[in-house]
C-alpha atoms as a printed R data frame, in Angstrom:
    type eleno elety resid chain resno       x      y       z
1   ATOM     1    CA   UNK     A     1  20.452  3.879   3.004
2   ATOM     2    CA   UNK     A     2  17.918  2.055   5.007
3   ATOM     3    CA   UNK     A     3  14.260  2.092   3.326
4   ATOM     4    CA   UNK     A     4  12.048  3.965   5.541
5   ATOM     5    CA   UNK     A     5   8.604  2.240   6.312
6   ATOM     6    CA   UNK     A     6   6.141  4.013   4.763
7   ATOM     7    CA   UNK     A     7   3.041  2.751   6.595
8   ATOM     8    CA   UNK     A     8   0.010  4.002   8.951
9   ATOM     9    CA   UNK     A     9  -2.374  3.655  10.629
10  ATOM    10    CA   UNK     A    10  -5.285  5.543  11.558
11  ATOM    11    CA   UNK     A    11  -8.376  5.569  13.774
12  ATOM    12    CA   UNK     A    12 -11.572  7.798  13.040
13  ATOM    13    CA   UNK     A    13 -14.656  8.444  15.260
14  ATOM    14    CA   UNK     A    14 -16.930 10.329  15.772
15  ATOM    15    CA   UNK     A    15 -20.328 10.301  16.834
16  ATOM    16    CA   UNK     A    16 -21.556  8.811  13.725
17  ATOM    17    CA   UNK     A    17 -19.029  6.499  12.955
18  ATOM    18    CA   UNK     A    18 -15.626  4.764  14.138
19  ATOM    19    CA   UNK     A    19 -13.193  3.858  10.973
20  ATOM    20    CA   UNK     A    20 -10.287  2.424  11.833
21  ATOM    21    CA   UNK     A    21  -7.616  1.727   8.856
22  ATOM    22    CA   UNK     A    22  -3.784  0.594   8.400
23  ATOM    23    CA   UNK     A    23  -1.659  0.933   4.938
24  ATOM    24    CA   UNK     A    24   1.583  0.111   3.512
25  ATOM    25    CA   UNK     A    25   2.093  1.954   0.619
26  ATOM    26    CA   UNK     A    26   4.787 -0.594  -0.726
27  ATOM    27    CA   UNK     A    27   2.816 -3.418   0.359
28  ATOM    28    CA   UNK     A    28   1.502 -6.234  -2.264
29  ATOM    29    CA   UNK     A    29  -1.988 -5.086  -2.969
30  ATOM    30    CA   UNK     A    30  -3.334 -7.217   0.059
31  ATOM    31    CA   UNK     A    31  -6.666 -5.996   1.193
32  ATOM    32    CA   UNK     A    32  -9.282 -6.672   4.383
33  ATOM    33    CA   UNK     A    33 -11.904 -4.356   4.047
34  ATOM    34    CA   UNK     A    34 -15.294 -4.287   5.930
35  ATOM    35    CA   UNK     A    35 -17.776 -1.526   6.243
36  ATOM    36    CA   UNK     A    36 -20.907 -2.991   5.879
37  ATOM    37    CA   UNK     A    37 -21.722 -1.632   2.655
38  ATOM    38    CA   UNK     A    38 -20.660 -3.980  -0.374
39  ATOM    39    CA   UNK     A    39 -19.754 -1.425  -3.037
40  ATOM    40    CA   UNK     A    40 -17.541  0.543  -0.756
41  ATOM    41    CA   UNK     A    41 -15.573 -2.796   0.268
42  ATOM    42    CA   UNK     A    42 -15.888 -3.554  -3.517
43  ATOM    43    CA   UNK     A    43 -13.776 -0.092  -4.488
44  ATOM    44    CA   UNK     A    44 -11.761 -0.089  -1.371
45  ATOM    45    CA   UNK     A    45 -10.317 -3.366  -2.123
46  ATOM    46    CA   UNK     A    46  -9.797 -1.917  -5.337
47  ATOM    47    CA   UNK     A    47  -8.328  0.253  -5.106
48  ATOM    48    CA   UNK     A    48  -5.788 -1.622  -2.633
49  ATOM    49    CA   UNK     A    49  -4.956 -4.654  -5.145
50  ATOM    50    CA   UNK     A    50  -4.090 -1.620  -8.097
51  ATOM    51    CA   UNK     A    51  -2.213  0.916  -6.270
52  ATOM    52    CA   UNK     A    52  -0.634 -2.589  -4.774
53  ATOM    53    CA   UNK     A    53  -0.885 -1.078  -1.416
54  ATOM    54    CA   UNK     A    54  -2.163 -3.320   1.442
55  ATOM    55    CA   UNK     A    55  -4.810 -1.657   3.106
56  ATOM    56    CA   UNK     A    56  -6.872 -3.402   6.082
57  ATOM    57    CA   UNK     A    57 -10.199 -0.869   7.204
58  ATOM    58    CA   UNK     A    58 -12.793 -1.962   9.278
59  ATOM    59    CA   UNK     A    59 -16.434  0.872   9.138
60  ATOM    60    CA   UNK     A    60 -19.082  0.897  11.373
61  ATOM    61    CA   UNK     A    61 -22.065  3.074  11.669
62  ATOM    62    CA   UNK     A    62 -23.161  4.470  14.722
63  ATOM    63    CA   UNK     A    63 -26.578  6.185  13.548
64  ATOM    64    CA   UNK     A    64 -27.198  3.901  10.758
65  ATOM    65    CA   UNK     A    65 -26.878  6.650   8.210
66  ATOM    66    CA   UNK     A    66 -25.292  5.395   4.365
67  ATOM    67    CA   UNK     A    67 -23.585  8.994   3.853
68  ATOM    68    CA   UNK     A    68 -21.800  9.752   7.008
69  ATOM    69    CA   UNK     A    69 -20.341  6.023   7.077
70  ATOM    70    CA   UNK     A    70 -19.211  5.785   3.021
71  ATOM    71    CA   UNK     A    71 -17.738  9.678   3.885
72  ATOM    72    CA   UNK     A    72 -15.728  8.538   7.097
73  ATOM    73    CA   UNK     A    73 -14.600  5.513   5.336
74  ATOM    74    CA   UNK     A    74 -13.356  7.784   2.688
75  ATOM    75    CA   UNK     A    75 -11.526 10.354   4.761
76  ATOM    76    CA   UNK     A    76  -9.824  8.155   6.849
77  ATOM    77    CA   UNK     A    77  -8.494  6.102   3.957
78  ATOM    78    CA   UNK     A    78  -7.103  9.423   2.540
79  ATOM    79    CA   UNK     A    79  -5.533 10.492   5.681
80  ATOM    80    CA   UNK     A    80  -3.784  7.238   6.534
81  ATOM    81    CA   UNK     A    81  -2.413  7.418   2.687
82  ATOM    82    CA   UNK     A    82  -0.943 11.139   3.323
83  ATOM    83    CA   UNK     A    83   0.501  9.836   6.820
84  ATOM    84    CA   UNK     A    84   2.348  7.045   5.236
85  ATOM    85    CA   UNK     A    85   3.704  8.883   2.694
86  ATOM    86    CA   UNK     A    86   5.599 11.229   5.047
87  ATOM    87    CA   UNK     A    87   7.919 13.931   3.718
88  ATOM    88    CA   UNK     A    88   7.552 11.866   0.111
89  ATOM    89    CA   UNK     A    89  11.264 12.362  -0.292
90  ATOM    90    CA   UNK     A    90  12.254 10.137  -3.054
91  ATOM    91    CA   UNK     A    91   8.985  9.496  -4.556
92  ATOM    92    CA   UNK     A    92   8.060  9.941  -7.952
93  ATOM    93    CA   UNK     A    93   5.591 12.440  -7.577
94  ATOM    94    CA   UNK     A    94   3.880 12.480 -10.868
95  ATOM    95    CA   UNK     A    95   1.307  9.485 -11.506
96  ATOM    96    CA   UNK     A    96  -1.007  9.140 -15.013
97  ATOM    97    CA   UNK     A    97  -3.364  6.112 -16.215
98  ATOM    98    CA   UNK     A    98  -6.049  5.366 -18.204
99  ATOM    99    CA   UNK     A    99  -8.210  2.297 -17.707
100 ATOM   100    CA   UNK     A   100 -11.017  0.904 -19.362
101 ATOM   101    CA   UNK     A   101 -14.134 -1.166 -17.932
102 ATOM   102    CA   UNK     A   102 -15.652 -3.086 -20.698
103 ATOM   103    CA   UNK     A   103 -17.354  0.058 -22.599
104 ATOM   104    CA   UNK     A   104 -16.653  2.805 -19.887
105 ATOM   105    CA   UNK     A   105 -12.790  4.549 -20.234
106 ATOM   106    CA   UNK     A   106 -11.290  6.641 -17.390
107 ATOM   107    CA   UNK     A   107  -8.130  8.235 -16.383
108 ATOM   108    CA   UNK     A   108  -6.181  9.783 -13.611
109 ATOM   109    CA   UNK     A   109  -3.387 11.934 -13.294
110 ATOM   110    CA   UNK     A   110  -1.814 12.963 -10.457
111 ATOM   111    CA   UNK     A   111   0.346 15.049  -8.137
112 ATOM   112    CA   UNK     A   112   1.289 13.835  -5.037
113 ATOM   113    CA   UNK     A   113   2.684 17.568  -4.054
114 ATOM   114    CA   UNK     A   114   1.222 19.232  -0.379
115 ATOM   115    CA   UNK     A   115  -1.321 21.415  -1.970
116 ATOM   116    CA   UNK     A   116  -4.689 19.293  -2.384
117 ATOM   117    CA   UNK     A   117  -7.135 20.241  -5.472
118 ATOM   118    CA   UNK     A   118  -9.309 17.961  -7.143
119 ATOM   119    CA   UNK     A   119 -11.049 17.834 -10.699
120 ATOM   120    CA   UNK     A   120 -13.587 14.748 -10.785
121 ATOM   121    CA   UNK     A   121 -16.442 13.834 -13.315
122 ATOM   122    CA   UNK     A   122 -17.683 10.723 -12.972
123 ATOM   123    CA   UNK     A   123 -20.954 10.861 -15.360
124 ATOM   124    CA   UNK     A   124 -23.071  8.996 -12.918
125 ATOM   125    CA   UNK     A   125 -26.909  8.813 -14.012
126 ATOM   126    CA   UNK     A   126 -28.939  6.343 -12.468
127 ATOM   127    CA   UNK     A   127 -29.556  7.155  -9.018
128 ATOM   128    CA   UNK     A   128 -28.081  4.206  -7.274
129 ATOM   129    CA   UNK     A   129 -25.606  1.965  -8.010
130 ATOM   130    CA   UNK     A   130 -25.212 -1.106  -6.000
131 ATOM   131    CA   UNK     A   131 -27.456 -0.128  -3.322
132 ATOM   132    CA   UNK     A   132 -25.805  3.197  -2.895
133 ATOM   133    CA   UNK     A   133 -27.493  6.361  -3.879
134 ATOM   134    CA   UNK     A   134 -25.391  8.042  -6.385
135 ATOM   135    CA   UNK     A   135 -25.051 11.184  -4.293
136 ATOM   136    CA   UNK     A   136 -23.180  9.167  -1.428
137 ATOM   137    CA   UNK     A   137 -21.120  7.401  -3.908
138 ATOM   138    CA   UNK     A   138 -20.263 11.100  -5.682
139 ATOM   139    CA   UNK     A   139 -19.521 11.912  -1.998
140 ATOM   140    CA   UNK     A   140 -16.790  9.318  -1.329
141 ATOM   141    CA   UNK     A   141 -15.064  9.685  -4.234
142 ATOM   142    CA   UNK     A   142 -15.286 13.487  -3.406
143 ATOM   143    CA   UNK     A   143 -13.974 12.834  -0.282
144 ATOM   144    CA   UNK     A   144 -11.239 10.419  -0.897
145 ATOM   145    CA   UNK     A   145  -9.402 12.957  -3.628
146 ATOM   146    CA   UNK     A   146 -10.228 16.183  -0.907
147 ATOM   147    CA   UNK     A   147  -8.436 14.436   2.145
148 ATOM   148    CA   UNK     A   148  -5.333 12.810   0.128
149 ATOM   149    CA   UNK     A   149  -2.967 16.003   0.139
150 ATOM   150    CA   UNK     A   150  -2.154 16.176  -3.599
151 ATOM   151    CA   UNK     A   151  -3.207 17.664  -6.921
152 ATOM   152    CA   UNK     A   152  -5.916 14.707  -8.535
153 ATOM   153    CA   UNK     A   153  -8.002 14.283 -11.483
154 ATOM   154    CA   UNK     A   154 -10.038 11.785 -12.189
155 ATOM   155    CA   UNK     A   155 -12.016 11.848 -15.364
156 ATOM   156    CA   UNK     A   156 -14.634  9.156 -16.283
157 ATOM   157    CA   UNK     A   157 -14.638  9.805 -20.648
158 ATOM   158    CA   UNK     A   158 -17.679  7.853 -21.308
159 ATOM   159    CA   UNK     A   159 -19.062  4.503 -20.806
160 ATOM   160    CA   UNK     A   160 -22.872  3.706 -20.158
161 ATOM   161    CA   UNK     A   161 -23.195  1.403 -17.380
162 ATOM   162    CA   UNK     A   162 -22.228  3.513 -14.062
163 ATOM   163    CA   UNK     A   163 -21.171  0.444 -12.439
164 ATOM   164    CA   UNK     A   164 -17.840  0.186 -14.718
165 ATOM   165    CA   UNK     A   165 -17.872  4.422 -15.216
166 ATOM   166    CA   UNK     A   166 -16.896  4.589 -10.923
167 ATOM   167    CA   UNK     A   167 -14.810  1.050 -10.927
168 ATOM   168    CA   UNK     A   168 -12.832  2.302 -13.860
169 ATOM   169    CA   UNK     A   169 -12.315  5.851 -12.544
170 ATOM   170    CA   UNK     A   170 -11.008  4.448  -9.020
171 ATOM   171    CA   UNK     A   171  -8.897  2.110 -10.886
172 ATOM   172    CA   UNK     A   172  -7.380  4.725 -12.656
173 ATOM   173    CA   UNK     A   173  -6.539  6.559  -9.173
174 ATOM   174    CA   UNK     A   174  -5.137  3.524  -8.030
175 ATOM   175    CA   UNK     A   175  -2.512  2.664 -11.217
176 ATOM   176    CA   UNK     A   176  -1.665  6.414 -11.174
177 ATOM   177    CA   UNK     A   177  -1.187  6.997  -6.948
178 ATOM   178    CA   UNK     A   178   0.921  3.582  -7.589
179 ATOM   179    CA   UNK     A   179   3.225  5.305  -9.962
180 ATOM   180    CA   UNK     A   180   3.239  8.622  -8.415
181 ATOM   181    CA   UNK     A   181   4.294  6.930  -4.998
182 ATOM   182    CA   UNK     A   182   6.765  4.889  -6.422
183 ATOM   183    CA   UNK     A   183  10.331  5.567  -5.126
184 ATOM   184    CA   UNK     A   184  12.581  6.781  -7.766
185 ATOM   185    CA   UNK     A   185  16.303  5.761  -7.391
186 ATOM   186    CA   UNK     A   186  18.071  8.693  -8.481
187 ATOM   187    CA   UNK     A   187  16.376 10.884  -6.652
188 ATOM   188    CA   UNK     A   188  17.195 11.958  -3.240
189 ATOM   189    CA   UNK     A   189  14.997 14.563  -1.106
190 ATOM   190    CA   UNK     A   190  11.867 15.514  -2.212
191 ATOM   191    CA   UNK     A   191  10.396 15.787  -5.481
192 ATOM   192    CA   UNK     A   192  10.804 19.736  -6.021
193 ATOM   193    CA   UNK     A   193  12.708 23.086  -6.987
194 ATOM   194    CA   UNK     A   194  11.635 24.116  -3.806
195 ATOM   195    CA   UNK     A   195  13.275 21.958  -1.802
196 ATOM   196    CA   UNK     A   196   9.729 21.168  -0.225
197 ATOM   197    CA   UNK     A   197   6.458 19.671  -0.715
């Protein structure tokens, strides 16, 4: 059976922003990320190099506004993950990790079924990190768990520097999307009793 590519890409824009952003799911964790704002390029690429998926994005503002750019940047991402998935026949599904950041701990767990819901506590006190208020950083992650398609949680434990609480909890995603992605070779069609995602 032939492997089916399981890549995308996606364009986004809007009067606010344009976000334009290509994935290969079983790429090699090869990033080019540029949006302007270091933190998001910093997670993005992240995010990328532990799910080992190669993602290229380029984000630009239109109205010079933090939140609507690090929320485009987000949705798009998500979008042009649940394209290249497809059907997710022969995929995993399931996905689970836990990763620590020095003194922070977070984990992930999720399922990459059609029916999105998202649990996320991130723990986030100071109110920016980075250069990014911690609202519009709350928002991305937000964002990039509502648009994805699936069942995710992503759980920061504890930790005290918010820095390594977010970096930890998207690196958690990452290791857990990687495994729930993952084809599994005794499995053919999707994933569920249903016979559908």
């Amino acid at each position: 059976m032939a492997a089916v590519k399981r890549t995308a890409k996606l364009e986004r824009v809007t009067k606010e922003t344009a976000v334009t952003v290509e994935v290969n799911i079983d790429g090699s964790g090869n990033t080019a990320v540029n949006t302007s704002i270091p933190f998001i390029d910093h997670l993005v690429t992240s995010i990328g190099k532990h799910s080992m998926m190669d993602i290229t994005l380029t984000g630009k503002s239109s109205d010079g506004i933090l939140h609507h750019l690090a929320e485009d940047v987000a949705i798009a991402l998500s979008q042009a993950i649940d394209k290249a998935l497809g059907d997710r026949s022969r995929i995993t599904r399931f996905g689970s990790a836990m990763v620590p950041m020095d003194e922070s701990l977070a984990y992930s767990a999720i399922d990459l079924v059609k029916r999105q819901f998202h649990k996320i506590e991130l723990k986030l006190v100071r109110d920016s990190i980075e250069g990014l208020p911690r609202e519009d950083l709350e928002h991305f992650v937000r964002s990039l768990m509502q648009n994805l398609n699936a069942c995710t949680h992503v759980i920061v434990e504890y930790g005290d520097n918010d820095h390594h609480k977010v970096e930890a909890a998207l690196k958690a995603f990452a290791v857990a999307l990687r495994a729930a992605s993952g084809i599994d070779s005794k499995r053919e069609g999707v994933p569920s009793t249903k016979g559908a995602m």
